[in-house]
N, C-alpha and C positions, 0 to 999 in steps of 0.2 A: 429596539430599533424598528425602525417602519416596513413594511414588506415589502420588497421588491417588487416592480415590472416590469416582466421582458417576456417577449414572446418565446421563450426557448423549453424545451426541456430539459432539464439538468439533475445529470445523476453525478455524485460523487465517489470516489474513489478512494477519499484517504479521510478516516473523523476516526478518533480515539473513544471509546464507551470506558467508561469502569464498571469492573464486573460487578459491584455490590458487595464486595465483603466489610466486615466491620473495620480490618483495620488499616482502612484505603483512607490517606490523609484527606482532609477535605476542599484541601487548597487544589487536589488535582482530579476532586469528581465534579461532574455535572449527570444529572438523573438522565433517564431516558427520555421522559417525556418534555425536557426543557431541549434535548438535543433534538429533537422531534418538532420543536415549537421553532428552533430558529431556524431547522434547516425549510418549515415550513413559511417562513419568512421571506429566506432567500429565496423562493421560489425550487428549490431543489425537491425533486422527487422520490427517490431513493439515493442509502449514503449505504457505503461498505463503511463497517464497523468492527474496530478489535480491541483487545486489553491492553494498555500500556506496557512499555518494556518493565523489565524489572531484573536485574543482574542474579544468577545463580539460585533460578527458582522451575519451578513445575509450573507448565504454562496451561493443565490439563483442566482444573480448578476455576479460573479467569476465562477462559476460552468459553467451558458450559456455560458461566453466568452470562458471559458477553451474549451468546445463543439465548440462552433462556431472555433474557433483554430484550432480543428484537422481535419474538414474536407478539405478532399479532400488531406491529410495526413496519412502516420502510425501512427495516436495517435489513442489509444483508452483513453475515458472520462472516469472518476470515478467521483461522486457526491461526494463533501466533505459536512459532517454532523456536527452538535454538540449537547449539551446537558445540562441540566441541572446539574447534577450531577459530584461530586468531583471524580477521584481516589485515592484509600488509602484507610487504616485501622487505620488513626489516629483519636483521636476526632474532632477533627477541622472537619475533614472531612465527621464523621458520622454527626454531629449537622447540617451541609451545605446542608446535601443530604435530612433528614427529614425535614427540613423548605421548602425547593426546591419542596419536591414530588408531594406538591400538583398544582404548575403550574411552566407556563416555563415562560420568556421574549418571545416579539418578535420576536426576534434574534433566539431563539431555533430552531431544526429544529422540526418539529410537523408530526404524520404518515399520513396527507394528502402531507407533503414535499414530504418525500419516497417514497409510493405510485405513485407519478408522476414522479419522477425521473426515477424510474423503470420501467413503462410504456411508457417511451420517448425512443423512439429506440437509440436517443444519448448516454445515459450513459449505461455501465456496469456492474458497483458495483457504493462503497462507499469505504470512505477512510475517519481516524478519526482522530485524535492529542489528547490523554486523556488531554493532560498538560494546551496546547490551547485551546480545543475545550470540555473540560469538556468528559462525559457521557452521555449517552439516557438515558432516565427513561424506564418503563418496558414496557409502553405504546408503544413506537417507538421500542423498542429491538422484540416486539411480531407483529411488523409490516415487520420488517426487517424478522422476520421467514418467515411470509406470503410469501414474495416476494424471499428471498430464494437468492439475489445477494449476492458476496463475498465481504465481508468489508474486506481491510484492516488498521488497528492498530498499531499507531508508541507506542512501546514497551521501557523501558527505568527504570530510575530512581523515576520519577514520577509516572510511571503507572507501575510497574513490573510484572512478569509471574503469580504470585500468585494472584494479582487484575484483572487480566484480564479473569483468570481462571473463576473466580468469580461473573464476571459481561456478559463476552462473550462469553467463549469458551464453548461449550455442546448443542451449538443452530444448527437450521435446514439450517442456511447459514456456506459457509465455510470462514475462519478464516484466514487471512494472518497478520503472525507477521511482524514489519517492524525491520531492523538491530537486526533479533535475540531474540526480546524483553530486547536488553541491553544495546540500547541509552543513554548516549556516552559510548564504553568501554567498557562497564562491564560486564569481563569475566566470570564472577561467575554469573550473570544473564541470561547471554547466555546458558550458562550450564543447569542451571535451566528449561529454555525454550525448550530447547530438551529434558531434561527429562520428560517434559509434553505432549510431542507428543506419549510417550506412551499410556498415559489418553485418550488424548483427539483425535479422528480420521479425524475427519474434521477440523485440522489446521493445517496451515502451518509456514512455516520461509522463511523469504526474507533477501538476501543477503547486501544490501547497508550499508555500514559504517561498515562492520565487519571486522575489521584487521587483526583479529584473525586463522591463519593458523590450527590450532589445532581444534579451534570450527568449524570450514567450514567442514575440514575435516571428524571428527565425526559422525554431523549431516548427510550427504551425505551414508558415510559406514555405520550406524546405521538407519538411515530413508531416505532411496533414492531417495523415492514418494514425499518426503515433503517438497525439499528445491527450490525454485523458486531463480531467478534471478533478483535483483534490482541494476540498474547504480547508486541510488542518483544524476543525474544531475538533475539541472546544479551546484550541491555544489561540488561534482566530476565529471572527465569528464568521458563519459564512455569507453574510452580506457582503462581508468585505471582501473575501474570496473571489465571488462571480462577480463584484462588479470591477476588479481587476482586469477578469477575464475580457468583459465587457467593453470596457475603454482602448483596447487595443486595436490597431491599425489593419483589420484583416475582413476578409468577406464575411458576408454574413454565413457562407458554405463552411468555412473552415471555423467559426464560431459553433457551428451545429454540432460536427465532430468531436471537437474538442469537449463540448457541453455532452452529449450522451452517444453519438453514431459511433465514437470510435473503443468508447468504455460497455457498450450491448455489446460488442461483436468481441469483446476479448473477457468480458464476465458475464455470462449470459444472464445471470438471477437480474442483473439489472435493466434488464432489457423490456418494454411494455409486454411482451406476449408472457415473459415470466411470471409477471405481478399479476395479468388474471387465472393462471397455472394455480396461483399460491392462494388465491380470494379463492376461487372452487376447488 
């Protein structure tokens, strides 16, 4: 695809890496340095990068390669977590979550995990999947205050604004919705999710897979501070991404924010004073 021009700078917030292991399908890798070429394209300057979800695995393995990936790269790392605990308000899922509370699997991620991830100058935040990747108990959610990194949470069907409200949002770390909180689609989710940034002050919404010209638009003119910018590559490319961003009906003020003023001030690695930190 051709490279974009726009006068903006644009850091991303939500692109999927594969860590490099041998037996990562290859219908769902893209290298690094192809993801490096396209975000180079779009014009985008640095992209936060994590390992795909994966059901009832150790996230500890994925996370190093995704790090060892970006250096020497515009990536910045996010630790992806999980959890014991279900989303939802159905029975199935209260019965799961009171059997669950009192330990985890292996596999879980435990607040000695966190704690070093957050103390690794490699990663930045965390990054969650309710659907995939379950929930933390309160034990790791009161670890995740301690340390105070930005999680981001893919938002959706399975996990919706009301569970999330519930389980995440009101804590001393800040909050990134992923696609709106209304994966796949769901305009009435999204809606919803903005109406909660009233509530709640330290969260936000990330743009990927939002189709929706209406809900973009909204959120932006009713909450300016709160909408960060997500390519979803490599499931979209992110040409396609920013110039979504781009055709929308708003200032060129509220363009800038959304493109990098509002994603520096809630992850700082992406920030321009960051990036000459990390060159010297």
């Amino acid at each position: 695809m051709l490279e974009l021009e726009h006068g903006f700078r644009v850091v991303d917030s939500y692109a999927r890496l594969a860590p490099g292991r041998r037996d990562e399908p290859h219908d769902r890798t893209i290298t690094p340095d192809r993801l490096e070429r396209e975000m180079h394209q779009a014009g985008i300057t640095r992209s936060v990068v994590f390992p795909p979800a994966e059901p009832e695995t150790s996230y500890v393995a994925a996370n190093n390669g995704v790090a060892r990936r970006s250096v020497d790269r515009p990536f910045v790392a996010f630790a992806r977590i999980n959890g014991s605990r279900r989303p939802g308000a159905t029975a199935t899922s209260r019965l799961h979550n009171v059997v669950s509370c009192r330990g985890r699997e292996e596999y879980h991620t435990t607040p000695g995990d966190v704690e070093k991830y957050a103390y690794d100058d490699r990663f930045h935040g965390f990054v969650l999947d309710p659907l995939t990747d379950g929930l933390p108990d309160e034990e790791v959610l009161e670890t995740l205050d301690d340390v105070g990194l930005p999680l981001i949470v893919r938002g959706g069907a399975d996990a919706p604004p009301a569970a999330l409200a519930e389980t995440v949002f009101g804590r001393s770390f800040p909050v990134v919705v992923a696609h709106f909180g209304g994966h796949p689609l769901s305009r009435s989710q999204m809606h919803e999710m903005v109406d909660l940034l009233d509530e709640f002050d330290d969260c936000y919404v990330e743009t990927s897979f939002v189709r929706y010209r209406d809900v973009l638009e909204r959120a932006l003119l009713e909450h300016p501070d709160r909408v960060l910018f997500g390519s979803g590559a490599p499931a979209c490319h992110p040409n396609v991404a920013v110039m979504e961003i781009l055709t929308l009906d708003v200032s060129e003020d509220k363009l800038w924010r959304a493109f990098s003023k509002n994603a520096c001030r809630v992850i700082e690695a992406l920030s321009p004073d960051a990036q000459l930190r990390i060159r010297h």
